[in-house]
SEPAVO-309637 format. One line per 10 residues: their letters; for each residue y, x, z of N, C-alpha, C, O. Coordinates in Angstrom, 2 decimals, always signed. Atoms other than C-alpha are relative to their C-alpha. Example, Ala and Ser with C-alpha at 12.3 -4.5 7.8 and 13.67 -1.06 7.14 Angstrom:
<nodes>
as> -1.19 +0.89 +0.00 -4.50 +12.30 +7.80 +1.20 +0.90 +0.00 +1.18 +1.94 +0.66  -1.19 -0.82 -0.06 -1.06 +13.67 +7.14 +1.09 -0.77 +0.73 +2.20 -0.26 +0.90 $
</nodes>
This chain:
<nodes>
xxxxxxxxxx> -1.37 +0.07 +0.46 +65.07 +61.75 -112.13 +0.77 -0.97 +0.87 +0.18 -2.01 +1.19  -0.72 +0.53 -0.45 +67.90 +60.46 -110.34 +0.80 -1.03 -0.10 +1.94 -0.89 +0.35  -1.43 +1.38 +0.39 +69.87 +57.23 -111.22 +0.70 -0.19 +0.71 +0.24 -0.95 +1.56  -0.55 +0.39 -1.47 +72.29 +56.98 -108.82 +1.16 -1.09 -0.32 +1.80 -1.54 +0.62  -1.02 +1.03 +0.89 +74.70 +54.47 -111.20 -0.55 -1.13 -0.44 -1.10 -1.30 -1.52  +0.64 +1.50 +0.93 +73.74 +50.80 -111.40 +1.50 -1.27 -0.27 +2.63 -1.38 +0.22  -0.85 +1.09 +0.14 +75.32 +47.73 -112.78 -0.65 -1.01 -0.21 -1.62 -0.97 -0.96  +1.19 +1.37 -0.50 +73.82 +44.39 -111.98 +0.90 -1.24 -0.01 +2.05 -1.26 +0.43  -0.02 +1.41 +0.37 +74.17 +40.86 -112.85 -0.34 -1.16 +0.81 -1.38 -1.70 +0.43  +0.07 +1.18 -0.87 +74.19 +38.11 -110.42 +0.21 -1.28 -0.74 +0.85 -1.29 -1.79 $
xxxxxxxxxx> +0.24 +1.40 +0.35 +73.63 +34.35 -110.98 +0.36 -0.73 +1.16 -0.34 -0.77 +2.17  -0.31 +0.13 -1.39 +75.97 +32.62 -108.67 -0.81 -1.81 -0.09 -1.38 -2.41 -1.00  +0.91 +1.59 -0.43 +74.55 +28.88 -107.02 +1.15 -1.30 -0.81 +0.84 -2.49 -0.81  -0.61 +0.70 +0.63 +77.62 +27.39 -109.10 -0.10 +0.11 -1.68 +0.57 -0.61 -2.42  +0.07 -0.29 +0.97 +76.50 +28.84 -112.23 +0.84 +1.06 -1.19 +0.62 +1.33 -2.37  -0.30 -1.06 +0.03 +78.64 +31.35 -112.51 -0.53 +1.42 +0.06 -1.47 +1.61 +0.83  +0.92 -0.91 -0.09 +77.73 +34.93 -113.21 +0.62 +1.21 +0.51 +1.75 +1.03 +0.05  -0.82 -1.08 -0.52 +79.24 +38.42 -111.50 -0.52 +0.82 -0.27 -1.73 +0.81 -0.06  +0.00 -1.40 +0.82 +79.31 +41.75 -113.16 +0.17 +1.06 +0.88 +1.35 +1.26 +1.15  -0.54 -1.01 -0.53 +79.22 +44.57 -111.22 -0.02 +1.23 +0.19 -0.88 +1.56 -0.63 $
xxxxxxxxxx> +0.78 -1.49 -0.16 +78.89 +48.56 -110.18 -0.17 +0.47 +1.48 +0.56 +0.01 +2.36  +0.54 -0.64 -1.16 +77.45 +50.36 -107.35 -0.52 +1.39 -0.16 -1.05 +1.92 -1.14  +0.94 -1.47 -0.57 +76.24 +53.64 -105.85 -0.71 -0.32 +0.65 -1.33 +0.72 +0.89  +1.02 +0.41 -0.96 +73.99 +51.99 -103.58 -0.18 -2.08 -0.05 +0.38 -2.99 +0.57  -0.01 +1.50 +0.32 +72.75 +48.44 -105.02 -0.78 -0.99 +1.31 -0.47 -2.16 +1.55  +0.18 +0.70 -1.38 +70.88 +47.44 -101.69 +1.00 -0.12 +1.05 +0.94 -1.19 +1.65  -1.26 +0.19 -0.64 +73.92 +47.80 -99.68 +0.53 -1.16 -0.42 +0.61 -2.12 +0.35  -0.62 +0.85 +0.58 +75.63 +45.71 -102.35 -0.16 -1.24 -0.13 +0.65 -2.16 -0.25  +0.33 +1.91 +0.33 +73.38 +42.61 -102.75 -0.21 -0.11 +1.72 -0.23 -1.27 +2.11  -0.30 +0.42 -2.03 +73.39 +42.54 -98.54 +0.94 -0.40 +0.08 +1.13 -1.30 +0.89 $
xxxxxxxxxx> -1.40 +0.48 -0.18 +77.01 +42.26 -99.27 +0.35 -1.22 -0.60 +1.30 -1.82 -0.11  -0.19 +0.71 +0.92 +77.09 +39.95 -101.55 -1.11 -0.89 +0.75 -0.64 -0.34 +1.74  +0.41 +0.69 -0.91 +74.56 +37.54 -99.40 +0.19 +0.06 +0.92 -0.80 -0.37 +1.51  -0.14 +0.10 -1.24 +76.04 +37.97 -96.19 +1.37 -0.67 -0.54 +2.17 -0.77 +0.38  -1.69 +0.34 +0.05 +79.57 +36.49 -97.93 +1.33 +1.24 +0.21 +2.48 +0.82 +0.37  -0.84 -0.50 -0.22 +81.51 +39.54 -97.52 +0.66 +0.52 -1.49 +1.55 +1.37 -1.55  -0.76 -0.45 +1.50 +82.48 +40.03 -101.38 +0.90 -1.04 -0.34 +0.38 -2.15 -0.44  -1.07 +1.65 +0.28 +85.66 +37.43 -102.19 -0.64 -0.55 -0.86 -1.12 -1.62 -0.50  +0.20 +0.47 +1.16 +84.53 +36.84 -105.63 -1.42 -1.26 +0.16 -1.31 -2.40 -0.29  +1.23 +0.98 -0.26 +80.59 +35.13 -104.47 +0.00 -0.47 +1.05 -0.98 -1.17 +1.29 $
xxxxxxxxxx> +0.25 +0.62 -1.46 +81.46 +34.19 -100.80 +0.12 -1.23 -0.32 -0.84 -1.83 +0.16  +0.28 +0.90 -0.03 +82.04 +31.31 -101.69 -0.91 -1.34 -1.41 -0.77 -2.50 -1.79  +1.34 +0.04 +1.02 +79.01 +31.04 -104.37 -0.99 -0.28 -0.13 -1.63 -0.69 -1.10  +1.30 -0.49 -0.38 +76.37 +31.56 -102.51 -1.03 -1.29 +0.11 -0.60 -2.37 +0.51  +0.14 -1.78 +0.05 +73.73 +32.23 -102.86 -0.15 +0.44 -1.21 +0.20 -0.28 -2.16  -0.50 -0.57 +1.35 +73.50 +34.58 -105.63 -1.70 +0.51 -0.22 -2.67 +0.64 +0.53  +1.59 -0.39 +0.60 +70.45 +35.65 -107.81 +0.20 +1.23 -0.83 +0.97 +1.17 -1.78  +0.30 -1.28 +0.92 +69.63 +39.42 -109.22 -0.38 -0.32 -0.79 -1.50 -0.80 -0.63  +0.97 +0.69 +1.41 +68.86 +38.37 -112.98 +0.05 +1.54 -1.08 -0.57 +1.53 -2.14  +0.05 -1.16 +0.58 +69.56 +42.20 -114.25 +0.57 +1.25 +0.81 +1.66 +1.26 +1.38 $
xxxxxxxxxx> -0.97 -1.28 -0.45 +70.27 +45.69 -113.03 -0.31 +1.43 -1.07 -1.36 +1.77 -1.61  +0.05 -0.95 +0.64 +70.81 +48.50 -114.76 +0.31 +1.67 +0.15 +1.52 +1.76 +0.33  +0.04 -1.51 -0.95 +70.67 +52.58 -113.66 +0.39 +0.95 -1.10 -0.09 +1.10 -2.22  -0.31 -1.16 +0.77 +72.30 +55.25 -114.94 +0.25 +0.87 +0.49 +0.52 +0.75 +1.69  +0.29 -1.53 -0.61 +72.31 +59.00 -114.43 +1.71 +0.69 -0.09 +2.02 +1.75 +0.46  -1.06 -0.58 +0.68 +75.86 +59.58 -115.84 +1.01 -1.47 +0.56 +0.92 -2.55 -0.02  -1.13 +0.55 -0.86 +78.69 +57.72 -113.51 +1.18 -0.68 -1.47 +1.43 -1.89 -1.51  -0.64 +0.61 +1.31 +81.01 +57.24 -117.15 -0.60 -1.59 -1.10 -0.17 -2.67 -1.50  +0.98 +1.55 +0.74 +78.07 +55.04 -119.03 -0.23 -0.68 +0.79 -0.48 -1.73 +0.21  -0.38 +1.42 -0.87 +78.08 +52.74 -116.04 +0.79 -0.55 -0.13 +0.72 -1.72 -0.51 $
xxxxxxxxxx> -0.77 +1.09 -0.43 +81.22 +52.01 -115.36 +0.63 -0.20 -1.70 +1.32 -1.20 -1.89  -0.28 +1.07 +0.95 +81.83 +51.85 -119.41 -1.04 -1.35 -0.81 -0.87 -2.14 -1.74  +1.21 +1.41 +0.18 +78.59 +49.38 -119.53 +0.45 -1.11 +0.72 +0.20 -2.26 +0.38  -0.44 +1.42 -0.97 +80.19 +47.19 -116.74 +0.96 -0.44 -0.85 +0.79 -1.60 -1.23  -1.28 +0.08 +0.54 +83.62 +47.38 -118.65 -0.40 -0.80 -1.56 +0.47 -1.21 -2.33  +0.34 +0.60 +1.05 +81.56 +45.88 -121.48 -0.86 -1.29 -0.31 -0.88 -2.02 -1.30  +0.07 +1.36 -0.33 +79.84 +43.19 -120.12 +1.12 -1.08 +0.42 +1.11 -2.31 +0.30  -0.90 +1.11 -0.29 +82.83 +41.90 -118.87 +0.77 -0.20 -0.94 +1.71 -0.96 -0.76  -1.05 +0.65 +1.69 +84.49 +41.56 -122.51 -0.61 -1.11 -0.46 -1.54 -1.72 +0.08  +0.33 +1.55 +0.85 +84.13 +38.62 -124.94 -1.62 +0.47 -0.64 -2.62 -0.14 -0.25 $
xxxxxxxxxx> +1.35 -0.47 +0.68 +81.08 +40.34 -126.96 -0.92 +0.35 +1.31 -2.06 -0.12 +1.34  +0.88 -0.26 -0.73 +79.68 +41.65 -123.98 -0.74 -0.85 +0.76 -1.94 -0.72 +0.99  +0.67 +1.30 -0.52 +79.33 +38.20 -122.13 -0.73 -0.31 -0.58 -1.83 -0.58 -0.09  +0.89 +0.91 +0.96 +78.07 +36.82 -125.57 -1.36 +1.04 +0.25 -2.39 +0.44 +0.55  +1.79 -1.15 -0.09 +74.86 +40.26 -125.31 -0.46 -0.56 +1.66 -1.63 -0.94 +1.80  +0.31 +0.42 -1.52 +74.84 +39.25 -121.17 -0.86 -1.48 -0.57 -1.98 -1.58 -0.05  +0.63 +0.56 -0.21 +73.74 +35.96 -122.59 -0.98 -0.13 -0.62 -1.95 -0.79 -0.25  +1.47 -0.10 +1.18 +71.37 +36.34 -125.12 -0.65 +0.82 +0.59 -1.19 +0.14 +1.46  +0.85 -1.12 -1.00 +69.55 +39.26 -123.42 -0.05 -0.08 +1.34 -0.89 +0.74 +1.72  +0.05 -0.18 -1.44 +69.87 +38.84 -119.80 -0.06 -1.77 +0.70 -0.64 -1.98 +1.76 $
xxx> +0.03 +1.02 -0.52 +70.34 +35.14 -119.23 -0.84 -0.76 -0.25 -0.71 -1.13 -1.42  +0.82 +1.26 +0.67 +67.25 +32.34 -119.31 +1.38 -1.16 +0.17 +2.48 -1.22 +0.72  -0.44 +1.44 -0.35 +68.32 +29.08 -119.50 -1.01 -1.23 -0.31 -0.68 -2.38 -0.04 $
</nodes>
């Protein structure tokens, strides 16, 4: 089966965290450690602490659209974040 829809969770070096989507998540975290994304260039470096794959392009990008709300941060940290 195909997943070709991820959304992944970074842990930036300031403690900050970045939400994001992709069609190609190795591309993305190259980008995102080489400094070419505004949001973590100046972050770095950044840590994969979740990714998530989906088959259906809609339940990605409304799973990203839901981590980045108030409830969704609060599930990002209880489920996805140690501390």
């Amino acid at each position: 089966m195909d997943l070709p829809y991820a959304v992944y969770l970074l842990k930036c070096a300031n403690g900050t965290f970045y939400t994001g989507y992709t069609t190609n998540i190795t591309n993305r975290l190259k980008a995102h450690r080489k400094g070419e994304v505004s949001f973590t260039k100046d972050k770095l470096p950044v840590e994969l602490i979740h990714l998530s794959l989906f088959k259906d392009k809609k339940l990605a990008y409304d799973f990203e659209r839901y981590l980045k709300s108030g409830s969704g941060r609060a599930f990002r940290n209880k489920r996805f974040v140690e501390y």
